[in-house]
MISETOR-989112 format. One line per 8 residues: for each residue x, y, z of N, C-alpha, C. Coordinates in steps of 0.001 Angstrom, whole numbers, plus 500000, padded with zeros to 6 digits. Example, Ala and Ser with C-alpha at 12.3 -4.5 7.8 and 13.67 -1.06 7.14 Angstrom:
BEGIN
513190/494310/507800/512300/495500/507800/513200/496700/507800  512850/497750/507080/513670/498940/507140/512900/500030/507870
//
This chain:
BEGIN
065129/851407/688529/065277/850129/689224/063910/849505/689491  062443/850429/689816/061532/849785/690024/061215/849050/688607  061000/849500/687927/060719/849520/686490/061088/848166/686333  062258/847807/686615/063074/846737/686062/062429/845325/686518  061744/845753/688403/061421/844458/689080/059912/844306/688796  059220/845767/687945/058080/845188/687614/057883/844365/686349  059185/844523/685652/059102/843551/683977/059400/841935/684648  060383/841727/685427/060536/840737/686531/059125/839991/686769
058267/840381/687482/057003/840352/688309/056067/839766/686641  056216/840814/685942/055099/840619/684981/055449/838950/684210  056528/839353/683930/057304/838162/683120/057383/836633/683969  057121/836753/685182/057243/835566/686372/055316/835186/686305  054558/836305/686064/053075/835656/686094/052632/835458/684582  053421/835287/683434/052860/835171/682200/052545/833646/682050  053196/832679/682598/052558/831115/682287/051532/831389/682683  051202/831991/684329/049465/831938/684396/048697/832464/683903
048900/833715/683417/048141/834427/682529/048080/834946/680834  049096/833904/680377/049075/833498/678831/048636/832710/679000  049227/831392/679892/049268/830155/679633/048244/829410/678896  046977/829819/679671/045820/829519/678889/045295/829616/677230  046052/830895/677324/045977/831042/675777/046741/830126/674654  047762/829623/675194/048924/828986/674601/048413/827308/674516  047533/827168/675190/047527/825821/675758/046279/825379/674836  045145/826651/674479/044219/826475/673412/044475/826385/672295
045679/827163/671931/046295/827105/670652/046983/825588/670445  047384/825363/670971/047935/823579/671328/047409/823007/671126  046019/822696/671575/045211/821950/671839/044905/821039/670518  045234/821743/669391/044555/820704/668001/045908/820689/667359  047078/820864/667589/048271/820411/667097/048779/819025/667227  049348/818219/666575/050098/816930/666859/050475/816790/668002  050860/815771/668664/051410/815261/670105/053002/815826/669819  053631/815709/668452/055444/815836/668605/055308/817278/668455
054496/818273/667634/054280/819767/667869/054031/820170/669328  052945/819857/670256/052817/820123/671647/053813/820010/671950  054981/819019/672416/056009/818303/673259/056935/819909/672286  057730/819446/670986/058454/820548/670465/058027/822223/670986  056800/822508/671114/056648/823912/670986/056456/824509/672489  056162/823289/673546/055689/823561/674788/057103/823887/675749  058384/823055/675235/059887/822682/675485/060430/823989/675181  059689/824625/674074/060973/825572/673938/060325/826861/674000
058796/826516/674432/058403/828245/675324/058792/828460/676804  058612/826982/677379/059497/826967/678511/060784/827250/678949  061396/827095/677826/063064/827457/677388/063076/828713/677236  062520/829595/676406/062680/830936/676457/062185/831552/677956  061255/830761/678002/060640/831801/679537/061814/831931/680925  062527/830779/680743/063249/830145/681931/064713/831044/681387  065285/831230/680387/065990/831684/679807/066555/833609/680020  064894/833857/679598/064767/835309/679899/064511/835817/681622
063675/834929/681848/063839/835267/683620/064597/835390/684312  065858/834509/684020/067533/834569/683880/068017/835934/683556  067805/835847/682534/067960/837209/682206/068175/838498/682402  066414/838792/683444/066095/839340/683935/066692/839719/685400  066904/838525/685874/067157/838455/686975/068615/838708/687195  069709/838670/686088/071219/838986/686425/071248/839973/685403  071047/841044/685618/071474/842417/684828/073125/842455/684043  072809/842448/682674/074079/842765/681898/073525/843226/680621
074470/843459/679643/074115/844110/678647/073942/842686/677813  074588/841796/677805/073809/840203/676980/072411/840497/677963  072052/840119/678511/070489/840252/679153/070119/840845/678339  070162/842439/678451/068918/843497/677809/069161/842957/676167  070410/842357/675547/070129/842305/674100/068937/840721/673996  069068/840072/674862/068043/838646/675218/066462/839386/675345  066157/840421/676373/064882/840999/676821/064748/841896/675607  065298/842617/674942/065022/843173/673912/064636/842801/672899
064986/841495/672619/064534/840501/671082/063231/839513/671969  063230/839339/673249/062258/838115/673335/061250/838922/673719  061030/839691/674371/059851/840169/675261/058783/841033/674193  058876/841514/673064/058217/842147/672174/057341/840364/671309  059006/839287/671131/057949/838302/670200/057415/837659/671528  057359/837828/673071/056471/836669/673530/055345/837554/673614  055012/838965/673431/053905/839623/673080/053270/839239/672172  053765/839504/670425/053608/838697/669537/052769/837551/669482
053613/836355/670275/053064/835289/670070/052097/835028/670819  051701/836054/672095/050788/835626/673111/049601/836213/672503  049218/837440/671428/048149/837723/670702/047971/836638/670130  048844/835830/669011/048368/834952/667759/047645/833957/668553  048351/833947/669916/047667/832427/670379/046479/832789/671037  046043/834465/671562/044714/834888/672451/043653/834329/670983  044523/835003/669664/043225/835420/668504/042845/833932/668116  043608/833095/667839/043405/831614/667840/041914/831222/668089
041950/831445/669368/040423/830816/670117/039700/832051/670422  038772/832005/671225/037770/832933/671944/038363/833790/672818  038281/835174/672441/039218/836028/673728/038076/835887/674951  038928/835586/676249/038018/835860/677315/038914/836914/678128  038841/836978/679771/038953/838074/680616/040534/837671/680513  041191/836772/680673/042392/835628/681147/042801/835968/679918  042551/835632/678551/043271/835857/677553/043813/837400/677099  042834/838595/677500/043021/840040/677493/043795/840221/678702
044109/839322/679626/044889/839673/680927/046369/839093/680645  046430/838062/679875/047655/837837/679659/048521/838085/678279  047474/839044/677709/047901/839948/675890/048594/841259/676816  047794/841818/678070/048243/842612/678854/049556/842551/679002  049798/841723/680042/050811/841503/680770/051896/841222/679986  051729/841112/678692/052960/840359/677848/053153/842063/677148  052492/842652/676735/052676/843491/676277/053738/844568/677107  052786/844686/678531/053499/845646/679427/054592/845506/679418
055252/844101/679418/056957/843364/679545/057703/843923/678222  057009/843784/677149/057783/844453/676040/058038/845851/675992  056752/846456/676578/057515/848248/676637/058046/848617/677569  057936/847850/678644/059020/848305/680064/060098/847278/679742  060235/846164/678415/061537/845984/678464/062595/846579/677692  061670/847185/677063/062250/848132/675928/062473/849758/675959  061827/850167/677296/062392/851246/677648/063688/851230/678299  064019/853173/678033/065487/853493/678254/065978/853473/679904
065050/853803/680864/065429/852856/681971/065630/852139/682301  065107/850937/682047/065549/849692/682198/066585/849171/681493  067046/849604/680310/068152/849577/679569/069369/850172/680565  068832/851289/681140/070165/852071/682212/070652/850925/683129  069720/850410/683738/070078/849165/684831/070784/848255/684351  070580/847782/682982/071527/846164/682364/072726/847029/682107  072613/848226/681066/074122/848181/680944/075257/848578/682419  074319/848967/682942/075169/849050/683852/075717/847915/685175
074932/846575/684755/074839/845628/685484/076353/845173/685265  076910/845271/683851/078489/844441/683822/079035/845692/684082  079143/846844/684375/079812/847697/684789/081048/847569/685312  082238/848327/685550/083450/848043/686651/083954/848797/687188  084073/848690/688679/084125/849767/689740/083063/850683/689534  084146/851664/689920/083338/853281/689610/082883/853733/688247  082270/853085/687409/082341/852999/686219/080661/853170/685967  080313/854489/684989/078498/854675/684919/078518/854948/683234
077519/853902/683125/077346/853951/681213/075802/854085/680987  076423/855147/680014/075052/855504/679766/074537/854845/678578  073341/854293/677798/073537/853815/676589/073212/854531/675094  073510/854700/674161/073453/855846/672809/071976/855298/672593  071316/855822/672099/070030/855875/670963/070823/855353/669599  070010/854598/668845/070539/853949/667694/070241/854893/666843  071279/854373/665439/070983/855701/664470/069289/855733/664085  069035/857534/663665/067590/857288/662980/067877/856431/661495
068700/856127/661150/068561/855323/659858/067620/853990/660139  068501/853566/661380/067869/852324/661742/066696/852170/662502  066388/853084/662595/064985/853381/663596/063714/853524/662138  063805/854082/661088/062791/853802/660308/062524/852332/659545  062631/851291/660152/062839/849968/659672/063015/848655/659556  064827/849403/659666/065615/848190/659916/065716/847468/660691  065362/847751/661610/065632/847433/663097/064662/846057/662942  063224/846891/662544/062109/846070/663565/062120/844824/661789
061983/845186/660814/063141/844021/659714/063782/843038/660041  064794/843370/660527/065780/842772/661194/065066/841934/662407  064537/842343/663345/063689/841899/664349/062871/840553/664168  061823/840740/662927/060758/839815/662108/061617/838758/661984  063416/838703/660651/063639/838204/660404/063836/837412/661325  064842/837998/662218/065596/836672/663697/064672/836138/664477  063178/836679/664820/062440/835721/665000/061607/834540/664365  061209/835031/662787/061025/834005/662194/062062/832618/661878
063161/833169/661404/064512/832366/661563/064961/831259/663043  064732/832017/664063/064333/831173/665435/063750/829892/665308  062269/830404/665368/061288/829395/665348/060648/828433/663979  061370/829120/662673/060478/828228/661550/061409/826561/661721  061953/826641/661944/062771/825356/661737/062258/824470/662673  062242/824198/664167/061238/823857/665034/060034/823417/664865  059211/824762/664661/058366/824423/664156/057642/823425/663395  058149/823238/661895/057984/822952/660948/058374/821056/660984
059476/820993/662141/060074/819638/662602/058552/819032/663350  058214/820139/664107/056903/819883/665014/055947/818728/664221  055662/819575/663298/054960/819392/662189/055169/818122/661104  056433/817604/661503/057120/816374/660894/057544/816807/659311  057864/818140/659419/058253/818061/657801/059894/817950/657937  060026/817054/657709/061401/816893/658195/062416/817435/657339  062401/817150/656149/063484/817932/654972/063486/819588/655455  061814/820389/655269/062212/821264/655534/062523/822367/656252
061899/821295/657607/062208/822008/659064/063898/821737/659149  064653/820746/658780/065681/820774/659047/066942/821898/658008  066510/822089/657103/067071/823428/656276/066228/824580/656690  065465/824798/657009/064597/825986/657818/065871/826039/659226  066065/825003/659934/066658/825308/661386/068264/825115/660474  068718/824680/659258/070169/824594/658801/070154/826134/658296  069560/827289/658343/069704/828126/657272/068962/829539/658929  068060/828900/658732/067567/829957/660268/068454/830413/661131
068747/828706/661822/069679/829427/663269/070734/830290/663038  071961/830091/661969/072870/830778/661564/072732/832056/661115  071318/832416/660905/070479/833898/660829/070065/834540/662164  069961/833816/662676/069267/834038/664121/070733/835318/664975  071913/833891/664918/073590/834115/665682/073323/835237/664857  073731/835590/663699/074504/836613/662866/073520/838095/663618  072057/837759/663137/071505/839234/663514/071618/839424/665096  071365/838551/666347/071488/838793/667491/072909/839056/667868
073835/839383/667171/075195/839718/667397/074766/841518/666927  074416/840931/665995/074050/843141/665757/073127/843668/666632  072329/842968/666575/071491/843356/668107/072022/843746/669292  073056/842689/669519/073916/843516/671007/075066/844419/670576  075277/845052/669468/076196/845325/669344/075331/847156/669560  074113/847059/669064/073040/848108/669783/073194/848379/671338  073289/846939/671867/073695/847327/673471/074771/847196/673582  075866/847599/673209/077368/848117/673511/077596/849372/672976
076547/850343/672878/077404/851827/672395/077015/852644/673448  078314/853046/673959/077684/853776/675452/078316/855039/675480  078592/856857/676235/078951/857403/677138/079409/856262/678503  080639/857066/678373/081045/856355/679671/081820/857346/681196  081016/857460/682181/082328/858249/682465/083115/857205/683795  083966/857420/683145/085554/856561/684742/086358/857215/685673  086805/856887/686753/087644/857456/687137/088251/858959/686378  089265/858316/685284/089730/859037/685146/089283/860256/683977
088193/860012/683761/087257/861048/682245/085796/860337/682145  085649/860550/681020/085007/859832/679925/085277/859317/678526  084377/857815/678380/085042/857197/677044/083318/857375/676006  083712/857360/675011/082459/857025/673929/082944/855721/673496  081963/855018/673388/082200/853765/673191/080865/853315/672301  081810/853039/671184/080819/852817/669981/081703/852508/668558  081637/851193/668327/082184/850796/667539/081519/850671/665940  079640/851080/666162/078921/851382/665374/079807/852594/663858
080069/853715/664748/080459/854486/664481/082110/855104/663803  083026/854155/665148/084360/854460/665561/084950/852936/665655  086381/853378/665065/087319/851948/665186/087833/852302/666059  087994/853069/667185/088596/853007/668683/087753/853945/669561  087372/853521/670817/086425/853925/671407/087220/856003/671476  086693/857317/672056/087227/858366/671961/087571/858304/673688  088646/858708/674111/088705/858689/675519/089606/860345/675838  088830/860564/676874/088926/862071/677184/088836/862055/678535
090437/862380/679192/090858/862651/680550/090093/864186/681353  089918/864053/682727/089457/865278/683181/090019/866456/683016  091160/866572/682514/091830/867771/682183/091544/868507/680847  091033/867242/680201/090866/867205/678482/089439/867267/678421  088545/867830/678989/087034/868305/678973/086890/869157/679615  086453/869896/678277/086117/871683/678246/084734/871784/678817  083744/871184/678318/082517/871068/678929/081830/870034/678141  080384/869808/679074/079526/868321/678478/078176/869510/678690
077511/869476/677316/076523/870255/677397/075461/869759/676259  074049/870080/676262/073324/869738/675348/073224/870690/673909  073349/869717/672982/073709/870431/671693/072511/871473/671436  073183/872866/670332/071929/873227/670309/071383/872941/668932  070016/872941/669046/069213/872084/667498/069903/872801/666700  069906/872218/665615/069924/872611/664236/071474/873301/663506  072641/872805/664830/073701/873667/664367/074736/872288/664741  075659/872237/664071/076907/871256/663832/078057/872419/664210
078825/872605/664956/079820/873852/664983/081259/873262/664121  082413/873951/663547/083179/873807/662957/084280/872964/664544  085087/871730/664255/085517/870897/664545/085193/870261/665613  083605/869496/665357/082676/868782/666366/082727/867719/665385  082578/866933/665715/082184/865532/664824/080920/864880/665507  079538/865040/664313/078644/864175/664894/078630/863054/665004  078702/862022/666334/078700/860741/666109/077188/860305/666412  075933/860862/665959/074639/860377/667109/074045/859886/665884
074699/859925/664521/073769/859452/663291/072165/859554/663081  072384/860850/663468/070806/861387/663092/070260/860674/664280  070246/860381/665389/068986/859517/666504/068361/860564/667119  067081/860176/666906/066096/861331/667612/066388/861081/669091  065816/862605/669595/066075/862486/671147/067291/864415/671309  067499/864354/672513/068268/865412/672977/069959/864864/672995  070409/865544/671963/072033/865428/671473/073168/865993/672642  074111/865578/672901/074730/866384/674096/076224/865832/673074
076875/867510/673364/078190/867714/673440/079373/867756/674277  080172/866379/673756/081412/866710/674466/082651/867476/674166  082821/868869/674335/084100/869841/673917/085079/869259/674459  086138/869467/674241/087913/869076/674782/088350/870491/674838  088996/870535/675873/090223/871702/675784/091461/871609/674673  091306/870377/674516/092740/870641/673232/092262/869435/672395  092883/869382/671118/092025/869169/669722/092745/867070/670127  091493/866215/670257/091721/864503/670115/091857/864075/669249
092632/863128/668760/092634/862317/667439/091050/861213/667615  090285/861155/666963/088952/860720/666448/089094/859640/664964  088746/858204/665566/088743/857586/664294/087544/856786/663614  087366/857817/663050/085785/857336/662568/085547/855893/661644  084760/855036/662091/084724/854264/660838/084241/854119/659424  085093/853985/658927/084155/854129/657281/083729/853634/657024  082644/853692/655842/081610/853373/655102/081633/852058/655043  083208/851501/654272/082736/849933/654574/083861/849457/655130
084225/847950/655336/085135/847404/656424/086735/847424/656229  087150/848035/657378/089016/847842/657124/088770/846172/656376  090340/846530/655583/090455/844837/655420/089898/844784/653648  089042/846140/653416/088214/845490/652210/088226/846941/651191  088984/847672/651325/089829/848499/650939/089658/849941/651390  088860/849896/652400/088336/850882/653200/089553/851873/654305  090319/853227/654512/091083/853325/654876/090260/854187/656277  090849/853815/657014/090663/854282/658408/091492/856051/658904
090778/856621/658814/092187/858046/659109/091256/858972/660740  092097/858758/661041/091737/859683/662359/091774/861084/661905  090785/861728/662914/090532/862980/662540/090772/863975/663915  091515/865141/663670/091762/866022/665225/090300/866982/665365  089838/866348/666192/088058/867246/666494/088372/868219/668251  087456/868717/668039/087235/869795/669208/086509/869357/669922  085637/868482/669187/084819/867771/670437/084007/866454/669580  082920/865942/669951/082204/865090/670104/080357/865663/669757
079510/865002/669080/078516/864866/669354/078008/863384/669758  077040/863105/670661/076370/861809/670926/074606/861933/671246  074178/860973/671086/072600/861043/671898/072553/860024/672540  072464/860045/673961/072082/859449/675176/070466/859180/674964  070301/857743/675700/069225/856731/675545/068370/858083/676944  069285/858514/678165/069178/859157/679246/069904/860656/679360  069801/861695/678558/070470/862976/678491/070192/863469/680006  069143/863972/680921/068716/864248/681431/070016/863885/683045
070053/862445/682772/070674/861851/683850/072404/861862/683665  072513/861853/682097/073892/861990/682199/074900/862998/682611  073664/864491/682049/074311/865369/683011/073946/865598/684112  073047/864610/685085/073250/864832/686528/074843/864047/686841  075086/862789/686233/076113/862347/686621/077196/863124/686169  077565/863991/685575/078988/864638/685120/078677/866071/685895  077712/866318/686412/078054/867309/687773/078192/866872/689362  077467/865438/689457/078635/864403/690553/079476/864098/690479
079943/864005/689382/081628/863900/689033/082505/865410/689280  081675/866485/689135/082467/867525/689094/083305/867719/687703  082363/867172/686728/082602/867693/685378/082000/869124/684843  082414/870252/684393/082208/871232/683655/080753/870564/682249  079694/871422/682301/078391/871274/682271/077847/873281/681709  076980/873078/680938/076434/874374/680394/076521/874481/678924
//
């Protein structure tokens, strides 16, 4: 929770301590570029502070894509001109916002901001597939896609700022939908159990009543046991197992999409593998619950 009000704090003093930098970079651009580019850093800033300030899992997928490019963009605009004390103070401060917005604590706080009732989610680690790459790929693209169209209008090229923003933004929607779809794969535990919730993986979330958990324990390296199903897709980090006392129907998703000749078949597993963004904490919470643990 502190964590969260210092990305808050940092992110509330970056006009004063980018600003300068941003404002040099400006300085030899057109009058309709200033007005265009000044409108819609203000827009993001005002946007994400929002953000920040009402915890949900749309938030952290907003702080997760903006706070790394207003780092980004607050170097291009320090290197622009002459670094002074103010320009290394506000490359700082932008930076700090991207790794405390991008850590797994502060991630604990948003998803749990839309939470309901008694309801504690923990969030998965993304697959390692997507961690050598794709991700930060994917990342480049939706921000270049963002801003070239804008831009480029700034700039009065009008034909091709306007197919830059006809071809961008609709790149932008598509990948920031996969982006949050990163912040919707959770451990969940409720009232009445726990759910895995991950549609990455699964065409129906796995839900397992307190009667129907044998134990929640951390996997051990290097072994898959006979009727576990890994769902953590290779994500680095500490793996934790959920056993059942009696065998769940599990429906994994396949390779490619129902609908496109892809058949969906549930599978009867013994348990569960996952990797928690927070292993550490999840099994403090499933021994406040008085869940079976070891």
């Amino acid at each position: 929770m502190v964590l969260r009000w210092i990305v808050v704090a940092l992110w509330m003093m970056l006009p004063l301590i980018a600003g300068p930098a941003f404002a040099d970079a400006l300085h030899d651009r057109g009058r309709l570029a200033q007005q265009i580019d000044s409108v819609g850093l203000w827009l993001v800033w005002v946007c994400t502070l929002v953000a920040l300030l009402v915890p949900s899992t749309v938030s952290l997928t907003l702080i997760r894509v903006v706070t790394p490019a207003a780092a980004a963009a607050t170097a291009v605009a320090a290197a622009s001109g002459q670094l002074d004390a103010i320009d290394l103070a506000g490359l700082a401060g932008a930076l700090a916002a991207a790794v405390l917005g991008l850590s797994s604590p502060v991630a604990h706080v948003f998803v749990n901001g839309s939470a309901y009732g008694d309801e504690r989610r923990f969030l998965l680690r993304p697959p390692g597939a997507l961690l050598l790459g794709p991700i930060q790929a994917a990342w480049c693209i939706l921000v270049t896609a963002a801003v070239s169209g804008p831009v480029l209008l700034g700039e009065r090229a009008w034909a091709l700022g306007a197919v830059a923003t006809g071809i961008g933004w609709p790149v932008t929607f598509i990948l920031t939908r996969a982006f949050h779809g990163l912040s919707r794969r959770w451990f969940v535990f409720v009232p009445a159990g726990v759910v895995v919730h991950d549609y990455s993986s699964l065409t129906e979330s796995v839900m397992a009543q307190r009667r129907q958990i044998d134990r929640i324990a951390p996997a051990a390296p290097g072994t898959t046991p006979d009727g576990l199903l890994d769902l953590s897709g290779g994500a680095p980090g500490i793996a934790i197992d959920l056993w059942f006392n009696e065998h769940l129907p599990v429906s994994r998703r396949p390779p490619r999409r129902p609908g496109t000749g892809a058949v969906v078949e549930s599978t009867s597993a013994a348990g569960v593998r996952i990797t928690p963004a927070l292993p550490g904490l999840l099994l403090d919470e499933a021994r406040r619950r008085r869940l079976p643990t070891g």
